[in-house]
C-alpha positions as CSV (number, residue, x, y, z in Angstrom):
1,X,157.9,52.5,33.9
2,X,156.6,49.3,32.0
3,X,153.8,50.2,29.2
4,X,151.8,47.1,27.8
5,X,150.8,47.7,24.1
6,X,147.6,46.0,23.2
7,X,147.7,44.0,19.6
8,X,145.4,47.0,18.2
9,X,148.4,49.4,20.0
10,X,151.2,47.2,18.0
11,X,149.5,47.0,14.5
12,X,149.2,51.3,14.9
13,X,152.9,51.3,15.4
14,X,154.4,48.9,13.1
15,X,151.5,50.5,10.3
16,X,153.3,54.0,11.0
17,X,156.6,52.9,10.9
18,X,156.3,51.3,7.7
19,X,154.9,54.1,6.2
20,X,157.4,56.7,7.5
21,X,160.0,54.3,6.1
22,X,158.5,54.5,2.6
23,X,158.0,58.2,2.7
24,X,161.4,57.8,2.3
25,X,162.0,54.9,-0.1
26,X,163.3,52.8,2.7
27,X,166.8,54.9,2.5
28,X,169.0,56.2,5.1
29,X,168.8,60.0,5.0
30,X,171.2,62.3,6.7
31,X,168.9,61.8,10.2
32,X,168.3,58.6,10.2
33,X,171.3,55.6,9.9
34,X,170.2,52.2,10.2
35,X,171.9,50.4,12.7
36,X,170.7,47.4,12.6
37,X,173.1,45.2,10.7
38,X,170.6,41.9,9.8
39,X,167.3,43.7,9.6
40,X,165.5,46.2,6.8
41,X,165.4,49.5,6.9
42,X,162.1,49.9,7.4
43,X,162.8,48.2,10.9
44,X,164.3,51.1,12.7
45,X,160.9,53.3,12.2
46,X,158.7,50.5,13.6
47,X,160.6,50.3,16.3
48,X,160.7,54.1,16.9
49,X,157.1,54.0,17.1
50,X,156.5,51.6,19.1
51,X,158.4,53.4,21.3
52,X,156.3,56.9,20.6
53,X,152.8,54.9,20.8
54,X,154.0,53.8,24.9
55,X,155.3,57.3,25.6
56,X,152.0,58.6,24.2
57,X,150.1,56.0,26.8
58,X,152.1,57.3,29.6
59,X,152.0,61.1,28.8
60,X,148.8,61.8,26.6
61,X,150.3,63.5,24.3
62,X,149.3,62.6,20.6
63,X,151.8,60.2,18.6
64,X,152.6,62.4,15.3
65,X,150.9,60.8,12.2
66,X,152.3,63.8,10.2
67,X,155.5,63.2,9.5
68,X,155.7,61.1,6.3
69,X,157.8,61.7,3.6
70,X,160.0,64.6,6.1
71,X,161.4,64.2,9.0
72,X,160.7,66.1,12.0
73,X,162.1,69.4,13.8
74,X,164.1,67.1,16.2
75,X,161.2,65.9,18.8
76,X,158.1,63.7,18.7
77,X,155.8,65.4,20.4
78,X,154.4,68.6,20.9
79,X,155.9,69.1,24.5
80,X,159.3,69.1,22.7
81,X,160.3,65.7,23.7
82,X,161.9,63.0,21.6
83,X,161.5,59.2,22.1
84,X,164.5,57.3,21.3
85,X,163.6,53.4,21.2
86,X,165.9,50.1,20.9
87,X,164.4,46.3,20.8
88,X,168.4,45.2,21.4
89,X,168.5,42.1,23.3
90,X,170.1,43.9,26.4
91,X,169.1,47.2,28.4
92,X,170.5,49.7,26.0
93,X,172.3,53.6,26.3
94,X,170.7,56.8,25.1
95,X,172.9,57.1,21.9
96,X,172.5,61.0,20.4
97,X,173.9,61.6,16.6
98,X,176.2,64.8,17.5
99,X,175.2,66.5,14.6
100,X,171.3,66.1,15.0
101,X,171.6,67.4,18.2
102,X,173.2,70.6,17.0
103,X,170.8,70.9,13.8
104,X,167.7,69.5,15.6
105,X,166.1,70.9,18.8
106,X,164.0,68.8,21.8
107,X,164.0,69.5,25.6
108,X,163.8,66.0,26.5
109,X,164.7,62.6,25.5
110,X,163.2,60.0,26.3
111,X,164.8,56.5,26.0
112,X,161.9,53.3,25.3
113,X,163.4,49.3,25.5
114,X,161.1,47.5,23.8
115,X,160.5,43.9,24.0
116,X,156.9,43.0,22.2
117,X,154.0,43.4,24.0
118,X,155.9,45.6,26.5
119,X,158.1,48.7,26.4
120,X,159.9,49.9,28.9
121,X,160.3,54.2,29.6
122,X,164.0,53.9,30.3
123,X,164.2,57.0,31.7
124,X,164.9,60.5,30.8
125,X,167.6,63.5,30.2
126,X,167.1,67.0,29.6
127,X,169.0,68.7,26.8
128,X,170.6,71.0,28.8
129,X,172.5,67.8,30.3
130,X,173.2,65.8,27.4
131,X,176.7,67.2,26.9
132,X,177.5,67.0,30.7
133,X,176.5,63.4,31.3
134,X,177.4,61.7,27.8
135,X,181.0,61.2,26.3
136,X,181.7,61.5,22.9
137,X,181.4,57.7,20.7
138,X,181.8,57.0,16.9
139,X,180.3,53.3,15.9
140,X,181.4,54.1,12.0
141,X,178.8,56.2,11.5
142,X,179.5,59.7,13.1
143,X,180.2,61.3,16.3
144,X,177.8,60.3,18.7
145,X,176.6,61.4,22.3
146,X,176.4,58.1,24.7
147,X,174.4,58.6,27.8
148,X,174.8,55.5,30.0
149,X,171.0,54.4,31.0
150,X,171.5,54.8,34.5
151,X,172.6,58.4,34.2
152,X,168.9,58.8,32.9
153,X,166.2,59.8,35.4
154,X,163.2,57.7,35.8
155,X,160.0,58.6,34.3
156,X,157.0,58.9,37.7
């Protein structure tokens, strides 16, 4: 499932991001690592909303504009489903911090690819399989759950 973000769509996302990020002084907090090596660490949030915005097309639930300077309870929206995003140059995993998903509770994930103007809806798991279908990785940052994308079903 391909979602096209208009330029109005875009400047939304990468507005919220930025200001989630300095809700929190740009700083990694015990839910949020940034993994991306070259890039600021306001980047990750964009990112993430970008990915929320083209979930909130394709579902019609309400991207959360509440969350600034906290984090959430663990999902994105109010049907209990979290949107995890990635703009890496390849089709990426579902990658689950270990201890978020014990401390922090959504049904579904959802996993967005997104390559500006479009983002792709990956595909889905529901929590109750997360610990079946993933195996257990550590990229030097804690213990992580790795879902391989085409365990994920697709989203109709």
């Amino acid at each position: 499932m391909t979602i096209t973000l208009t330029k109005e769509q875009i400047e939304f996302a990468k507005d919220l991001g930025y200001k989630r990020s300095a809700s929190m002084n740009h700083a990694n907090t015990k839910n949020s690592h940034n993994p991306y090596k070259n890039k600021p660490n306001w980047h990750r949030h964009i990112v993430g909303a970008l990915g929320e915005v083209a979930y909130s097309i394709y579902s019609g639930e309400e991207v959360d504009t509440t969350t600034l300077g906290r984090g959430d309870e663990g999902f994105d929206f109010k049907n209990k489903t979290d949107v995890k995003a990635s703009d890496i140059n390849t089709k990426p995993n579902l990658i689950l911090g270990v201890e978020n998903f014990k401390r922090k509770y959504a049904e579904i994930y959802v996993l967005a690819w997104v390559k500006l103007p479009e983002v792709e809806l990956i595909g889905y798991i529901n929590r109750n399989d997360v610990i079946k279908e993933s195996i257990i990785k550590n990229f030097g940052f804690n213990d992580n759950y790795f879902i391989n994308n085409n365990i994920l079903k697709p989203l109709k």
